[in-house]
N, C-alpha and C positions, 0 to 999 in steps of 0.2 A: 557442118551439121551439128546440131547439140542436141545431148541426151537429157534426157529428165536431171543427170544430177548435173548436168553443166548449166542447169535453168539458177541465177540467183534466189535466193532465200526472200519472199514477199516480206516483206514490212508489214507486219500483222495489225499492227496500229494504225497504218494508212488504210489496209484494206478493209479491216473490221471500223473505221471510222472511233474508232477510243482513243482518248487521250490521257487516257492514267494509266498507261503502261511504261515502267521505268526506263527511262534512254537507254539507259545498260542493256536493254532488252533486245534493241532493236537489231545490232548485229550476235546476238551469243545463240547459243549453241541451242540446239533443241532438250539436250538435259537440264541445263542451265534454267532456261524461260520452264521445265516442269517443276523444278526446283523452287523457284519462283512461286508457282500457285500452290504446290504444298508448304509455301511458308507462309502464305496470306491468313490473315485471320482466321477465314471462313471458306475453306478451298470447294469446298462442296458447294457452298451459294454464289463463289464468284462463278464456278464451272457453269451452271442453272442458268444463271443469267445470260450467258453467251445465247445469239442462234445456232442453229444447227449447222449454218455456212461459217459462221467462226469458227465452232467446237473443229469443223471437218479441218481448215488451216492449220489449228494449234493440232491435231494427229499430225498430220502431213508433216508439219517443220518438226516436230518432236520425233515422230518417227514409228511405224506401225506397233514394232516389237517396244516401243518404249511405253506408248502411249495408253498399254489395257488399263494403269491408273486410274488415267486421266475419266478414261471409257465409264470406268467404276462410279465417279462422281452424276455421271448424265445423267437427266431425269430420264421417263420413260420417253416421251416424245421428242427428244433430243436422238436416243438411240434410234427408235424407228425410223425418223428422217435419216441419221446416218447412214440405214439400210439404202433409203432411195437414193441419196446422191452418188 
């Protein structure tokens, strides 16, 4: 039987369909990939442009407590969706 953390780490790029996300990306760490969008040009606009089923993944592999940054960046209806899913 497997628990939630024995689930592998999704491939965020396969699942969210993007292709400009760094290789390095694909297996590192959920601080790491936060680390990442706070180092992008425009962390606030790449955040924006996600759906609300991506934004939900990047919490998820980053991690609840890590992730209120991330949360900080979401537009309004980025947050409200996050409510429903």
């Amino acid at each position: 039987m497997t628990t939630p953390t024995d689930r592998p780490t999704p491939d965020l790029a396969l699942l969210t369909g993007r292709t400009r996300l760094p290789a390095e990306l694909a297996n590192a760490s959920g601080m790491k990939k936060l680390d990442w969008i706070f180092n992008h040009p425009d962390p606030a606009a790449w955040v924006q442009e996600l759906a609300p089923q991506e934004l939900y993944y990047w919490i998820r592999d980053i991690g609840k407590g890590d992730a209120y940054s991330l949360i900080e960046l979401a537009d309004r209806e980025q947050k409200r969706a996050l409510v429903d899913i």
